[in-house]
C-alpha positions as CSV (number, residue, x, y, z in Angstrom):
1,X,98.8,76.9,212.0
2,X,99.6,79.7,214.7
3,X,102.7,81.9,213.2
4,X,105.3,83.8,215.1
5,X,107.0,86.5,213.4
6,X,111.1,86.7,214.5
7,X,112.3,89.5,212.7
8,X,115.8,90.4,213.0
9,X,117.7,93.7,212.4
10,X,121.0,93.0,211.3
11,X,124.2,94.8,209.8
12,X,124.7,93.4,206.3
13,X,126.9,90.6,205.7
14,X,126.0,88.8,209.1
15,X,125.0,85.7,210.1
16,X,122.8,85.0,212.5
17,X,122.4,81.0,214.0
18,X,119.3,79.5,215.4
19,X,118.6,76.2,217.0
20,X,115.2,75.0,218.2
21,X,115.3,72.7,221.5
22,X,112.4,70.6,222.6
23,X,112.1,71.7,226.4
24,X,110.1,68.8,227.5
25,X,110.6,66.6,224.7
26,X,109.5,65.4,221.3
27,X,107.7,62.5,219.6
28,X,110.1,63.2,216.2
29,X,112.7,65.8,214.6
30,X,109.4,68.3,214.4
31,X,106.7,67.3,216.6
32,X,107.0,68.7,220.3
33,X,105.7,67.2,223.4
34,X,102.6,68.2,225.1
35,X,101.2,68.2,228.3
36,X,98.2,66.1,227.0
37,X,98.9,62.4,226.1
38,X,98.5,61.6,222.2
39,X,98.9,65.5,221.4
40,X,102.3,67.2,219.9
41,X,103.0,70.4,218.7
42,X,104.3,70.3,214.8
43,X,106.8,72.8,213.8
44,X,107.7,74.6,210.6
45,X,109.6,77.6,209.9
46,X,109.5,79.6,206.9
47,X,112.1,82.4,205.8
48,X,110.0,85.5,204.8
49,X,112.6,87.7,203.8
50,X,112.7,87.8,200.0
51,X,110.3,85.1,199.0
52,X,108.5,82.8,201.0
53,X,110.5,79.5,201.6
54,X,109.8,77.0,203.8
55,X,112.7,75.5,205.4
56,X,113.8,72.1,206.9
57,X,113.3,72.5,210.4
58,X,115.0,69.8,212.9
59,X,114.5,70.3,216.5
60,X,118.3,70.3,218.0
61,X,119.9,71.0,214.5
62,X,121.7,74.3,214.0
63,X,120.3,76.8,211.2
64,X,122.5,79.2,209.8
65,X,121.2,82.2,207.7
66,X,123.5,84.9,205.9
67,X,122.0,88.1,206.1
68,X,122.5,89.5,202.3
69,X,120.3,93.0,203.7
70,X,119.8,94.2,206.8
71,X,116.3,92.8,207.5
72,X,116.0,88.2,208.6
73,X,112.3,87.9,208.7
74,X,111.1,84.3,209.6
75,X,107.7,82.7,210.7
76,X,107.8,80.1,213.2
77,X,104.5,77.9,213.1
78,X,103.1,75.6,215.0
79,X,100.0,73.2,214.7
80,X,98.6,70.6,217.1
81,X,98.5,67.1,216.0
82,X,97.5,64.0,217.3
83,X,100.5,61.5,217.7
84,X,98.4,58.2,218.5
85,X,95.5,55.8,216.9
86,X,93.2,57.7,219.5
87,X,92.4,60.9,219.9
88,X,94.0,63.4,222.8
89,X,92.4,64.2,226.1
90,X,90.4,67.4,226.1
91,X,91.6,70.5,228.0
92,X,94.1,73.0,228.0
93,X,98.4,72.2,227.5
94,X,101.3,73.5,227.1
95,X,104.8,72.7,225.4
96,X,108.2,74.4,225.6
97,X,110.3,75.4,222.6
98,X,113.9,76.8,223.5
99,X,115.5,79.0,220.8
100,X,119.0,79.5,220.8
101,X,120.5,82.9,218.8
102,X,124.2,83.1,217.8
103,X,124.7,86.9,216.3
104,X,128.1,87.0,214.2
């Protein structure tokens, strides 16, 4: 897995709303498209702020998290994955993950 920290300073007793958008696409509710045929991206995203949880991410689906501190800590991950009976091309890809922040 290759992590992302998104750590959030916040005033306590706010919310803050996230939603994950495949930009070119995905082969399921986790799994991002590539640029390589028979090669996704899987996604997981883990709340780090009191104890490590992993959470139930669904690319397009709206996450909400109450702040109870002034600190949101998560870890986006991803980890490439073959998505056929064959294995993918070699070479270099890319993929596009759009996040979308609501601060309330």
């Amino acid at each position: 897995w290759t992590d992302v920290a998104l750590n959030f300073q916040c005033i306590k007793g706010s919310q803050v709303h996230l939603r994950f958008n495949a930009g070119n696409g995905s082969f399921d509710s986790s799994t991002l498209r590539t640029t390589l045929d028979r090669l996704g991206l899987k996604t997981r995203l883990s709340d780090m702020s009191s104890t490590v949880k992993v959470l139930d991410l669904k690319l397009g689906e709206l996450l909400v998290f109450p702040v109870e501190d002034t600190q949101l800590k998560l870890n986006l991950s991803v980890r490439p994955v073959k998505t056929g009976e064959e294995l993918p091309d070699v070479g270099t890809y890319s993929s596009t993950l759009l996040m979308e922040i609501i601060y309330l």
